[in-house]
C-alpha positions as CSV (number, residue, x, y, z in Angstrom):
1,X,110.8,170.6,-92.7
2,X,109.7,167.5,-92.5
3,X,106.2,168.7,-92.4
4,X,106.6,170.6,-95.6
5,X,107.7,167.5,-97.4
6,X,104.6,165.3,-96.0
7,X,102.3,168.4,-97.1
8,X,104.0,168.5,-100.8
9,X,104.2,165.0,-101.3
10,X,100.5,164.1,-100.1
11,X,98.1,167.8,-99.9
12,X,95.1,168.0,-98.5
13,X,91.9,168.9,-100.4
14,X,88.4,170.2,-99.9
15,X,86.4,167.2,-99.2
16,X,83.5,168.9,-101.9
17,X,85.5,171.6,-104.0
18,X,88.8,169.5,-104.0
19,X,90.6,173.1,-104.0
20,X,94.1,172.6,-101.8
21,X,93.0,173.1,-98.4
22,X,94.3,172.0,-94.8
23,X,91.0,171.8,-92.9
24,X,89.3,169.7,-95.7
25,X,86.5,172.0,-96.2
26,X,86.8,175.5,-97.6
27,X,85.2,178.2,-95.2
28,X,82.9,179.9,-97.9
29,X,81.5,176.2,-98.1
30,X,79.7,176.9,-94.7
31,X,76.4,178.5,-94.1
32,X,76.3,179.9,-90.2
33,X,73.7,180.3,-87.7
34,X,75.5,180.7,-84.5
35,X,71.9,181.2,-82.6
36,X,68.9,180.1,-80.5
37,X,66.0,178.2,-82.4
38,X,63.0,176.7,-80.9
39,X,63.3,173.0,-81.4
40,X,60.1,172.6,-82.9
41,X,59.8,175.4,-85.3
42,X,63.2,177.3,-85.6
43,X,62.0,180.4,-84.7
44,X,65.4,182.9,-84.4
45,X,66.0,184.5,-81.0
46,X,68.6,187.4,-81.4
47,X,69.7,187.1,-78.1
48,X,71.8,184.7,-76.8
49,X,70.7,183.7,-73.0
50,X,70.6,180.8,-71.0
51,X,66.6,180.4,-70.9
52,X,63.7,178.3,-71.5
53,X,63.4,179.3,-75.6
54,X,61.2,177.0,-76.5
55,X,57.9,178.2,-77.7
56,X,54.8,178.3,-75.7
57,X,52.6,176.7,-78.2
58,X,55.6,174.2,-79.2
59,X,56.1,172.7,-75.6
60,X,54.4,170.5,-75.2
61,X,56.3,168.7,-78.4
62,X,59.4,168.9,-77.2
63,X,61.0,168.4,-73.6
64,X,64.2,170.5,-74.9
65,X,64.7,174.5,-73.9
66,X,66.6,175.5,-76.9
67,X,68.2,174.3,-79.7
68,X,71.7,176.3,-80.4
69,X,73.3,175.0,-83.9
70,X,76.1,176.2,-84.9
71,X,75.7,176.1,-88.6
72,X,72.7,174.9,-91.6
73,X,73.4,171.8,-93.1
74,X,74.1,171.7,-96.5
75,X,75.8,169.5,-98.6
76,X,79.5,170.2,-98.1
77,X,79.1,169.8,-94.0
78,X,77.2,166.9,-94.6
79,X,79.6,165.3,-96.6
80,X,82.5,166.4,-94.0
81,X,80.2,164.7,-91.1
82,X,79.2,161.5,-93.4
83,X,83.0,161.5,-93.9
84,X,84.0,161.3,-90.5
85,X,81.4,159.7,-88.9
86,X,80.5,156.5,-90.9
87,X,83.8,156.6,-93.2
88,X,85.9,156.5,-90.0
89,X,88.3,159.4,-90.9
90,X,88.6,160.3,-87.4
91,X,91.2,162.8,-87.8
92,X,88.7,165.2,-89.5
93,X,87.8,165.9,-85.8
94,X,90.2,168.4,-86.1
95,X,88.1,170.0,-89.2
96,X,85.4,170.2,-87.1
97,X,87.1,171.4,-83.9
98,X,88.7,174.3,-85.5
99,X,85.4,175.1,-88.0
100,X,83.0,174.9,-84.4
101,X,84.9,176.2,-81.6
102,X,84.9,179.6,-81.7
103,X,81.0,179.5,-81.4
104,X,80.9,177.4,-78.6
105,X,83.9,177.8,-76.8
106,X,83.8,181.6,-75.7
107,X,79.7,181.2,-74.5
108,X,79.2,177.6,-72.9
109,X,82.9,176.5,-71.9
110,X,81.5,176.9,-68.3
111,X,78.9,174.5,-68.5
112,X,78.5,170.8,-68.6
113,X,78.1,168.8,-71.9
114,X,76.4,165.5,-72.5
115,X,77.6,163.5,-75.6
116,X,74.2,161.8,-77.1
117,X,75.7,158.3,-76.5
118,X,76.5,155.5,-79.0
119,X,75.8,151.9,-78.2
120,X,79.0,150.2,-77.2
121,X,78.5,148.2,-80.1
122,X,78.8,150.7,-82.6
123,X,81.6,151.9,-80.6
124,X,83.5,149.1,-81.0
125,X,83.1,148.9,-84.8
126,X,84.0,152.7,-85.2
127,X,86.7,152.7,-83.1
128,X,85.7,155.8,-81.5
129,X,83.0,158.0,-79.7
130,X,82.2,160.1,-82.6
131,X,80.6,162.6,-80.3
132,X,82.6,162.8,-77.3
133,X,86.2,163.0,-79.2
134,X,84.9,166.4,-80.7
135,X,84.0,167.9,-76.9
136,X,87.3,166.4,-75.9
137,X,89.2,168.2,-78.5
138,X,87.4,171.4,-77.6
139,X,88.1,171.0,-73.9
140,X,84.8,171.5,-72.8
141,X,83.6,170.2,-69.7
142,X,81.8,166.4,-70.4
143,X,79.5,165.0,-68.1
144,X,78.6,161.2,-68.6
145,X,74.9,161.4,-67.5
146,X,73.7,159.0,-70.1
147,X,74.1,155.1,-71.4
148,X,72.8,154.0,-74.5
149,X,71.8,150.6,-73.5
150,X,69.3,149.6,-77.2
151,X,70.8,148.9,-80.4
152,X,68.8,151.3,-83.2
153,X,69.4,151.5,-86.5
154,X,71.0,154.7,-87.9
155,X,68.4,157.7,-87.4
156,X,69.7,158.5,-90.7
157,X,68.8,155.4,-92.8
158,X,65.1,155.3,-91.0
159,X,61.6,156.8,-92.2
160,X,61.1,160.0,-91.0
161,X,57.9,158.9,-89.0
162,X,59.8,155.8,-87.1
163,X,62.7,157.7,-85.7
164,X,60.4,158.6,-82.6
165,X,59.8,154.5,-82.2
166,X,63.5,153.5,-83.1
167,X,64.9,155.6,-80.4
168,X,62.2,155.1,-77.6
169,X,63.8,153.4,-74.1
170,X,67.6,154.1,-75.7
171,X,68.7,155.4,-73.1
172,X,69.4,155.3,-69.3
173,X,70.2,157.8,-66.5
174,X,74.2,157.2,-65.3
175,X,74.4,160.0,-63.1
176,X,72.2,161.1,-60.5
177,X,73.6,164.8,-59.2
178,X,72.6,166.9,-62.2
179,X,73.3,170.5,-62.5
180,X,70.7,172.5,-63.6
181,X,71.7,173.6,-66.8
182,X,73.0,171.6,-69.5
183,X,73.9,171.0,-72.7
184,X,73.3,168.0,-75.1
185,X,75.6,167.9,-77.9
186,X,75.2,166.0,-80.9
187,X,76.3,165.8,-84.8
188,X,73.1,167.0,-86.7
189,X,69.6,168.0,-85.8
190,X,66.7,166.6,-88.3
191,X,63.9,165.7,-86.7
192,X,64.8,166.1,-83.1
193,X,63.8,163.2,-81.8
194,X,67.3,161.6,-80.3
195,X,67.9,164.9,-78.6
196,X,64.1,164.8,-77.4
197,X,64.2,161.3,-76.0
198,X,67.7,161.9,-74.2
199,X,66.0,165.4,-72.6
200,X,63.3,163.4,-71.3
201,X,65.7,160.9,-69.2
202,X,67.5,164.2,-68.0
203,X,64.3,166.1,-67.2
204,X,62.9,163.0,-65.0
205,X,66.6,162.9,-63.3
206,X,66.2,166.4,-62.3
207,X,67.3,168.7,-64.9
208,X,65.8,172.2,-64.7
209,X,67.2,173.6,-68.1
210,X,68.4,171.3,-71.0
211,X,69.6,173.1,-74.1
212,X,70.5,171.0,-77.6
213,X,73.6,172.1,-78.8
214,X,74.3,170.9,-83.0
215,X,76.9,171.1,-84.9
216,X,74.4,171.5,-87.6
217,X,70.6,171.4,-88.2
218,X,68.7,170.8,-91.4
């Protein structure tokens, strides 16, 4: 009853549409590809299994195996990520849980995720792990591995050609028993280079097979 009377008195709109909708995005709003890319140049693989996918002629660009997003960017998703992740509406985790899980939970809940990690910094202004609250609302299994330990600015609000340079040396090994498959997780995919510099500490800790997985990629 009572939560008929919150939903009446104060509905919940699509965050681009502004049609009446619980998960603040419609579904038809969502573009889905629910496959293996190479991380360099998106080639498709039709198959899904848990192997070095990466192009010949693109490794030596990349220290990833595959890149698995779950859906293309487009404006609407963008606006539902921008929304949660710089306007602080944490609750829209649970958009993006429910929108996400069925692709990921089903073929990787047995293996170990890595949150790329925020600066504690930035997690003190958000308030939250951005990244990690979404694999802890799935209930997948999160492995700590890595420690952000330089500031950067935003990858989003730098030149495409400095990313590389603004995210060189973030990170540090945490953990030194790594299994030999795993999975990076991050928000969005653009150039690569966050999830590329985080495989590299990973690789030179051991790590036979990393795999990015995205909520989305551009």
């Amino acid at each position: 009853m009572l939560r008929k009377i919150l939903e009446t008195l104060s509905p919940t709109y699509c965050l681009w549409c502004y049609k009446k909708n619980d998960l603040f995005l419609c579904p038809e709003h969502l573009e889905i590809i629910n496959s293996f890319l190479c991380p360099v140049c998106h080639l498709k693989f039709p198959e899904i299994k848990i192997k070095k996918i990466t192009c010949p002629s693109c490794s030596q660009k990349t220290y990833l195996d595959g890149l698995f997003p779950i859906f293309r960017l487009n404006e609407p998703l963008e606006k539902l990520i921008h929304s949660y992740k710089y306007d602080l509406y944490f609750d829209l985790v649970k958009t993006i849980c429910f929108i996400s899980k069925e692709f990921i939970y089903n073929k990787f809940k047995d293996f170990y995720f890595i949150p790329i990690p925020s600066h504690k910094s930035k997690i003190k202004e958000r308030g939250f792990d951005h990244i990690r609250l979404i694999l802890e609302n799935m209930n997948l299994k999160i492995l700590d591995a890595l420690l952000k330990i330089k500031k950067t600015k935003p990858q989003a609000q730098t030149e495409f050609l400095e990313r590389s340079q603004n995210i060189k040396d973030a990170f540090v090994l945490k953990e030194k028993n790594l299994p030999e498959v795993l999975f990076l997780f991050d928000d969005i995919k653009t150039t690569g280079s966050t999830l590329n510099e985080a495989c590299k500490i990973l690789k030179q800790g051991g790590a036979k097979l990393v795999f990015a997985l995205t909520l989305a990629t551009k």
